[in-house]
C-alpha positions in Angstrom: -17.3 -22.2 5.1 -16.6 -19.8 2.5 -14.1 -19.1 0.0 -11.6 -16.3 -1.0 -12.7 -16.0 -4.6 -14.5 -18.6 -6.8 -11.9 -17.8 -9.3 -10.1 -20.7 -11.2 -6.9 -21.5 -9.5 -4.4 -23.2 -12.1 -1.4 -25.2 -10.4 0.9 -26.1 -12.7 3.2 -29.2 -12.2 0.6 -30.4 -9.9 1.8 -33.7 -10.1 5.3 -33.0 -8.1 5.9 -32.5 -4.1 6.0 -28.8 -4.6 2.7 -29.1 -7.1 0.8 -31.4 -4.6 1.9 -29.8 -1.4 0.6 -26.2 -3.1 -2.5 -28.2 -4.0 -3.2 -29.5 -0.5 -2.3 -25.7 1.0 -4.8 -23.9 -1.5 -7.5 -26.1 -0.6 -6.7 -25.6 3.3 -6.9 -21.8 3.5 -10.0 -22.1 1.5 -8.9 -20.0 -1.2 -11.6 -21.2 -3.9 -13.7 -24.5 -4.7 -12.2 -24.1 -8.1 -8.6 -25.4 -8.0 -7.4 -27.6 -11.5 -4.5 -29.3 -11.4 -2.0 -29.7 -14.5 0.8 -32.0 -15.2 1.7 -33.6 -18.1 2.5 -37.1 -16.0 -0.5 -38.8 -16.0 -0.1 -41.3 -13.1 1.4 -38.7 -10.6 -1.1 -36.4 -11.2 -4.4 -38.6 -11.2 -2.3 -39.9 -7.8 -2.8 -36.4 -6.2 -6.0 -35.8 -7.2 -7.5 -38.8 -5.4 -5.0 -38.1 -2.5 -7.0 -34.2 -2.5 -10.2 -36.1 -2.4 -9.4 -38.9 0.3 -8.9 -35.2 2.1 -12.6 -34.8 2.3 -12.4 -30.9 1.4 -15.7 -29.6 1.9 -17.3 -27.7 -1.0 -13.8 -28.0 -3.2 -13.6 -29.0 -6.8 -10.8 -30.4 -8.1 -10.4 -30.5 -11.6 -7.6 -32.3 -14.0 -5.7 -32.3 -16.8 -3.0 -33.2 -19.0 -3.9 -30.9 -21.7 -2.8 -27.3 -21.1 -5.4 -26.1 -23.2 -8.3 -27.3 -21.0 -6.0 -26.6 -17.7 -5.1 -23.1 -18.8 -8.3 -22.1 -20.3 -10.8 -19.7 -17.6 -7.9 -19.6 -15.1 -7.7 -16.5 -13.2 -4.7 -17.4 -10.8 -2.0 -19.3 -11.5 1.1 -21.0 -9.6 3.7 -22.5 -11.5 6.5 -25.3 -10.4 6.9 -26.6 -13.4 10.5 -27.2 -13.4 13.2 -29.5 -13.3 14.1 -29.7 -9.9 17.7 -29.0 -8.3 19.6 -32.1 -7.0 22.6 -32.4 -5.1 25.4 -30.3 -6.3 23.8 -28.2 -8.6 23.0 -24.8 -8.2 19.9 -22.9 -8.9 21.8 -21.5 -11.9 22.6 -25.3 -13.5 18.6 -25.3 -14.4 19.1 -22.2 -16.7 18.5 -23.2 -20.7 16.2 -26.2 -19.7 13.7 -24.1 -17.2 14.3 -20.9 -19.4 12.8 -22.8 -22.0 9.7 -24.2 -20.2 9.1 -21.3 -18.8 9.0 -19.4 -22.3 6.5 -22.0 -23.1 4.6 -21.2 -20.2 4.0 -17.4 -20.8 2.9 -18.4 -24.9 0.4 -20.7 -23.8 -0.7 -18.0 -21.1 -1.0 -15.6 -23.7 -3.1 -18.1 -25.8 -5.2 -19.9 -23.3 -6.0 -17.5 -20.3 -4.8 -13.9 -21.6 -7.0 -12.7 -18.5 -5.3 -14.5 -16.1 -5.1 -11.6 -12.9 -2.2 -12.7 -11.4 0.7 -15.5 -12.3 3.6 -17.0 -9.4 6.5 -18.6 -11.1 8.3 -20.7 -8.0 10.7 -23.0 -10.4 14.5 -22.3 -10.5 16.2 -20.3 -11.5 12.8 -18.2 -10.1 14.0 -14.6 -11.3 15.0 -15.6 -14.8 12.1 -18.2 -15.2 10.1 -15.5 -14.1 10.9 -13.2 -16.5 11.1 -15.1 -19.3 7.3 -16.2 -19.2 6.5 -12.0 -18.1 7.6 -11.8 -21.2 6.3 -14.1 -23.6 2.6 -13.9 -21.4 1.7 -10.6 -22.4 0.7 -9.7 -18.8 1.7 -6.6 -17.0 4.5 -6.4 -14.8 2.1 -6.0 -12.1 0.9 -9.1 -12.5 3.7 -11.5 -12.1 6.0 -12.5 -9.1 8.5 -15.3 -8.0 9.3 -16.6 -5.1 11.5 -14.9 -3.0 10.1 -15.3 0.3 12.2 -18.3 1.3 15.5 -16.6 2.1 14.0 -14.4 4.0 12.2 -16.8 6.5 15.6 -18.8 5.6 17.4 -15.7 7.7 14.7 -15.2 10.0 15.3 -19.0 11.1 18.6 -18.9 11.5 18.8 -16.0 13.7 16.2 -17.4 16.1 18.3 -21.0 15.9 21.3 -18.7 16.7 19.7 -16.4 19.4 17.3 -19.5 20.9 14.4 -17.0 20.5 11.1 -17.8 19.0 11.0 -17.5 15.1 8.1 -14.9 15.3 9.9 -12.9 17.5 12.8 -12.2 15.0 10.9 -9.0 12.7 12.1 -7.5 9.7 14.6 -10.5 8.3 15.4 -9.1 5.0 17.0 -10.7 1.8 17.0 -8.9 -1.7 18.3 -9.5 -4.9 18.5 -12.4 -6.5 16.6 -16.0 -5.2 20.6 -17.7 -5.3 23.6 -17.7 -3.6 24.5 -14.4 -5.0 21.2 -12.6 -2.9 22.0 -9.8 -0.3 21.5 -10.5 3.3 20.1 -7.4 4.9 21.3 -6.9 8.9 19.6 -3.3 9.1 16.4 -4.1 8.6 15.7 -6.7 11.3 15.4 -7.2 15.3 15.4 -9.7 17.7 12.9 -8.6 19.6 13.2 -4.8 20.8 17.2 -4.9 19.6 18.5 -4.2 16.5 20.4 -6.8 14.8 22.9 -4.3 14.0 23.4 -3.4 17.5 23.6 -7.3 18.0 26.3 -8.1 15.7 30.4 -7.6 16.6 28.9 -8.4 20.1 29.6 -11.9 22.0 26.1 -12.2 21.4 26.4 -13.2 17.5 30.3 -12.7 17.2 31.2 -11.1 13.4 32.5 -14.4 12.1 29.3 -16.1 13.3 27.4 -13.3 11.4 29.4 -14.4 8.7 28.8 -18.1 9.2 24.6 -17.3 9.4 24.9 -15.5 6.0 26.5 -18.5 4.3 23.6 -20.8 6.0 21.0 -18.5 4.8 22.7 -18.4 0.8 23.1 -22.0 1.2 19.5 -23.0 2.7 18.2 -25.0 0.0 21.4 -26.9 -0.4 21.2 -27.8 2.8 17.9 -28.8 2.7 18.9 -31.5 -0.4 21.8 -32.8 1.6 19.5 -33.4 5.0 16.2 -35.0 2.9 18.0 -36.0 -0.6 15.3 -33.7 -2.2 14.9 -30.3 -3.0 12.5 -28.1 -0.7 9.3 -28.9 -1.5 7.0 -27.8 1.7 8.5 -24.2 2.5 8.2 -23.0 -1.3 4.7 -24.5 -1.5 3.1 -23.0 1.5 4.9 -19.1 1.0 3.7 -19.8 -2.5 0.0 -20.0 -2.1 0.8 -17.1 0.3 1.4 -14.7 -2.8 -1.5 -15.9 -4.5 -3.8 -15.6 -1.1 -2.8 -11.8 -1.2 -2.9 -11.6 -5.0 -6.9 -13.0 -4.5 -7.3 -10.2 -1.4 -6.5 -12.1 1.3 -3.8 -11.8 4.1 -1.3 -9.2 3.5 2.4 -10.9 2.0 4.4 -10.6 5.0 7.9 -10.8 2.6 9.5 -9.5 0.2 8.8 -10.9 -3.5 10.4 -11.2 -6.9 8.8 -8.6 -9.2 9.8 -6.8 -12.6 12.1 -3.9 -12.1 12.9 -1.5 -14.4 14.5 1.9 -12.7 17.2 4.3 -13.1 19.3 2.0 -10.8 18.2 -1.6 -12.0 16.9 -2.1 -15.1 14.4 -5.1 -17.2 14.9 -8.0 -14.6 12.7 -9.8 -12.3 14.4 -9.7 -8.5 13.6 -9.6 -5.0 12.5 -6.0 -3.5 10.7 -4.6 -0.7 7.1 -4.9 -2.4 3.2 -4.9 -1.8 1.3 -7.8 -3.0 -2.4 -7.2 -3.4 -5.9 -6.8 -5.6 -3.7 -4.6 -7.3 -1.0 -7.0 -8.5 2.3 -6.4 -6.9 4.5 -3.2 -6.4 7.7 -2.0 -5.4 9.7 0.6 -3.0 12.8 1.7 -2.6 15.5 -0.3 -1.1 16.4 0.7 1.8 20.4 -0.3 3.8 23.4 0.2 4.5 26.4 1.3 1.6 27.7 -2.3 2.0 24.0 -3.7 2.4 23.6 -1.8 -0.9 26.6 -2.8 -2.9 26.3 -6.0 -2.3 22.2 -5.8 -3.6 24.0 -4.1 -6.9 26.4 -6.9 -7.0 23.7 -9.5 -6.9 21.5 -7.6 -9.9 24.9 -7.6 -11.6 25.2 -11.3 -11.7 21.1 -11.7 -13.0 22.0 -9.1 -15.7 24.5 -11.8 -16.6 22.1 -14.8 -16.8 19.5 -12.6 -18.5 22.4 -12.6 -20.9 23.2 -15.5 -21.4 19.6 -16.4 -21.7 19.2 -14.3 -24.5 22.4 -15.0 -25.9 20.7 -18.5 -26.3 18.1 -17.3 -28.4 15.4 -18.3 -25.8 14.2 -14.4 -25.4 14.7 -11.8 -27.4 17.3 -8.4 -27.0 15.9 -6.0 -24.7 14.8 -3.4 -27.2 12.3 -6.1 -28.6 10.6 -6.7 -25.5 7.9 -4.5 -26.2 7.4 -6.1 -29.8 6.3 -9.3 -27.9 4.9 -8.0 -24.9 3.4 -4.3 -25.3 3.4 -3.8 -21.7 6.8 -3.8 -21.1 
């Protein structure tokens, strides 16, 4: 059987549900024979690596380490979870100063340990901020960077064929934008259930305009939901879209959703949020927007409150003002 690439595939926090279960999904859809793990917890992660090779993987190597040197060095493609996960009651936001931070760390030893690295996935919370922090301090290209994003969309996707008692697949064009939190914008234009238009659905008996209302909570609150039904945060849906990005990233299967990238436009400027984008060879890309006025107020309303975390994360001293971007990355 072959492989995607034979490109060094770096999963960082390997040694956590989301780090394993990425593992275990990278090594199934065959991306490369060359997958290292890192974790600075020694026990979990030597735990996952012999759990990869009970799998019997055929042709896959799995490498370890604890020291991000060795880990980082010769890696082409990289996924990171390396973040403190959210627990009951706390919001994506509560993470800020402590992930900010580890993920500043993350784009430094990027910059000095794999500076060719093609293509980096930053999945831990809060995504867009960690996200942009290590684009930052990485010295990569805007291109070459994403976060995850993916999940509210499947998130709405779910919930409409829950609601509609429809197959999952057959609900197209579920849409969120914006920012990966509570705050994102819930797009009804975009999608169908089946050959109707949600739109044309909604204010109907069919899905009632309070039970609209009702599905957009559910969606916002998805991975809330998930903590208070498992006691954990999601750990299998992040993982799997995850490893989707990078597939795409490494030329595989087109990204069917919409994913955080670096925008900087004369509507939304120097932040990392969800868009309508193209993941590929290339890196990833994006296009305009497209909804209704309310649709689009509320996607300027969720930028507005990432502006404010950017903020406050620089107000912290973790990144620097805007205008010194470029001094630490050139390509920004």
């Amino acid at each position: 059987m072959s492989f995607l690439t034979n490109d060094k595939l770096t999963i960082v926090g390997a040694a956590g549900m989301i780090g394993s279960n990425m593992v275990q999904t990278a090594a199934m859809m065959r991306l490369t024979p060359n997958i290292c793990l890192y974790d600075p917890f020694t026990r979990g992660l030597e735990g996952v690596v012999e759990e990869m090779r009970h799998c019997g993987f055929e042709g896959v190597n799995f490498t370890f380490s604890t020291d991000v040197k060795e880990a980082f060095t010769g890696t082409k493609y990289m996924i990171s979870s390396g973040g403190a996960p959210r627990k009951d009651g706390m919001t994506r936001e509560d993470l800020l100063k402590g992930n900010a931070e580890i993920a500043a760390q993350l784009g430094k030893n990027i910059k000095l340990y794999c500076p060719g690295l093609k293509h980096l996935t930053v999945i831990f919370n809060p995504a867009d901020i960690t996200g942009l922090v290590a684009l930052i301090y990485s010295g990569l290209k805007p291109s070459q960077v994403t976060t995850l994003a993916a999940l509210d969309s499947t998130r709405l996707q779910s919930e409409l064929a829950k609601h509609f008692g429809v197959d999952q697949s057959s609900v197209t064009g579920a849409r969120t934008y914006g920012g990966h939190g509570e705050q994102m914008a819930v797009f009804a234009s975009t999608a169908k259930v089946g050959d109707k238009l949600l739109t044309d659905l909604i204010g109907t008996p069919s899905l009632t305009n309070e039970e609209w209302s009702e599905l957009k909570k559910r969606v916002t609150k998805g991975g809330a939901n998930i903590i208070k039904l498992r006691g954990r945060s999601s750990f299998q849906s992040p993982a799997y879209t995850s490893v989707e990005m990078i597939r795409a990233a490494m030329g595989g299967e087109e990204f069917r959703w919409p994913s955080g990238c670096y925008v900087n436009d004369h509507e939304f400027g120097h932040i990392m949020m969800a868009m309508e984008t193209t993941l590929d060879t290339n890196g990833v890309s994006y296009g305009e927007v497209k909804g209704s006025e309310s649709e689009i107020e509320e996607l300027k309303q969720s930028y507005g409150h990432l502006v404010k975390l950017r903020d406050e994360v620089i107000s912290m001293g973790i990144i620097p003002s805007i205008d010194q971007w470029s001094s630490v990355n050139s390509n920004l």
